[in-house]
N, C-alpha and C positions, 0 to 999 in steps of 0.2 A: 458756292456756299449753299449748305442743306442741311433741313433739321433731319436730327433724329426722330424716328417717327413716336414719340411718345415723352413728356417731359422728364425730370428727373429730379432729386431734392437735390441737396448736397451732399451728399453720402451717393457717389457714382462708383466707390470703391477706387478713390484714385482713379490719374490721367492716364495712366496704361490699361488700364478697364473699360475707360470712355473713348481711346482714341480704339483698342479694339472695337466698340461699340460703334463706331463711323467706319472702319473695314469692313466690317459685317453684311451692317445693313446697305454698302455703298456695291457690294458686290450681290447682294442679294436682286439690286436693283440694274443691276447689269453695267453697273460702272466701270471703266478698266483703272482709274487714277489712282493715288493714295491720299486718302482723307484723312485729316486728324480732326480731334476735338478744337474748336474754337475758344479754349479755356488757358490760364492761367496755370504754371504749376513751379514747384519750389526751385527751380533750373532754367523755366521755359518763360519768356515775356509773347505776346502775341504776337509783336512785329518780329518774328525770328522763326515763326511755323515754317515761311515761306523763305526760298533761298532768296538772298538779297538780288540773285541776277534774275529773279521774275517779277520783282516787285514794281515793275512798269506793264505788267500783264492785267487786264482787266478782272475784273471779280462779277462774275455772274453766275446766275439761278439755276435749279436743276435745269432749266427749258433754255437755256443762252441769256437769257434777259438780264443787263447790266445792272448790278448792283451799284459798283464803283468804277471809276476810268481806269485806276491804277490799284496794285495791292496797295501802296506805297499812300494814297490818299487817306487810308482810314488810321494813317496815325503821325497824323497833324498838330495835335494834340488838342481838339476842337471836339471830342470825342464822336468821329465820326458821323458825321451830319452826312444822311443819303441824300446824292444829287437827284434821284427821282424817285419818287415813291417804290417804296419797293415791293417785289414781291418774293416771297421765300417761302419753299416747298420744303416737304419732309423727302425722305429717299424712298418712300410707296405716293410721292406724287402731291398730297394734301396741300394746300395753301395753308401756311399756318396763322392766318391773319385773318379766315373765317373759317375753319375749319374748329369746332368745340373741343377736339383732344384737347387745345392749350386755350383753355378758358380767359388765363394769363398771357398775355404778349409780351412777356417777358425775358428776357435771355439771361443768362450765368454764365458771366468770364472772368470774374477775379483781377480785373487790371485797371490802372488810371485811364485818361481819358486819352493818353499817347499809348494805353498796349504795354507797359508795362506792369510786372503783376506786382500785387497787393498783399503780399503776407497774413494782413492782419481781415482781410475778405476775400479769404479764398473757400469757407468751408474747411479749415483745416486741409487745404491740401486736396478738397475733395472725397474726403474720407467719412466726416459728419454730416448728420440730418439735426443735429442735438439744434435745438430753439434760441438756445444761450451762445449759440455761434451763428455768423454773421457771413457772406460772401457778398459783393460786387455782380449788379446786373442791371441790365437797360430795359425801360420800357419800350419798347420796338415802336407804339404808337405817335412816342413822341420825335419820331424820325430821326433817333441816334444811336448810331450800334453801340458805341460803347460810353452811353449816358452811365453817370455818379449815385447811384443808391443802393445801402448798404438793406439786404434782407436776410431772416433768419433763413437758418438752412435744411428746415424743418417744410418749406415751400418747395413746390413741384414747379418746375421753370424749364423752358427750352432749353438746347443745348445746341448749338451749331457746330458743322464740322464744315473745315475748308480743303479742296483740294494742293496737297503740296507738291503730287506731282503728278504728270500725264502720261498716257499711254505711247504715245510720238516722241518721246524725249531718245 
């Protein structure tokens, strides 16, 4: 799991915009796997990025450093509570946890606390920054990926990308 290197509002121009935007930067940074955005969209729930035969595969950091023991952990429906504090990198490296790019320790994923998305907080899809629209995102500090609180979409917020599949397959 890796941020993109700079936050984003709600308005990422849709999920095929953002998940190019995790090829990009995952290749720029020498990755070989395919990354998508760790987001919500009108098709996609979160527990479904990942094919279900890896979903006993660990989830860790750009550096190897375990985030979760299983993909399959982060949707318990407990909204993802990290086993050990975490750390999450953007894909040029940065800790986003003291690094000032995200002033906010914030993420944007649009779904329940099981990873299913949210229609009514997604940012329209992703598509609006508009203040009077609302998406689903976690405060990272308080140790759950996919913690319950709805913000406008007019806020600049992390974006995580998880890898779906690897170079060894």
């Amino acid at each position: 799991m890796v941020a993109l290197n700079q936050p984003y509002t709600g308005d990422m121009h849709g999920v095929r915009d953002v998940d190019y935007e995790c090829f990009r930067q995952s290749r720029r940074a020498n990755l070989k796997g395919t990354f998508r955005a760790f987001i919500t969209s009108r098709v996609q729930n979160l527990d479904s990025l990942v094919r279900p035969r890896d979903t006993r595969l660990p989830v860790v950091n750009l550096k190897d450093e375990l985030l979760f023991n299983q993909v399959r952990d982060m949707f318990t429906g407990w909204s993802a509570p990290f086993p050990y504090p975490p750390k999450i990198y953007s894909f040029d490296g940065r800790n986003i946890f003291t690094d000032q790019q995200w002033p906010q320790k914030l993420i944007w994923h649009g779904s329940d606390k099981n990873g299913i998305r949210n229609m009514e907080a997604s940012c329209d899809s992703w598509t609006t920054n508009s203040i009077s629209r609302s998406g689903m995102a976690s405060n990272l500090l308080r140790g759950k990926l996919l913690d319950q609180e709805k913000y406008s979409c007019n806020n600049a917020f992390i974006v995580l990308c998880i890898e779906v599949t690897t170079e060894r397959e």
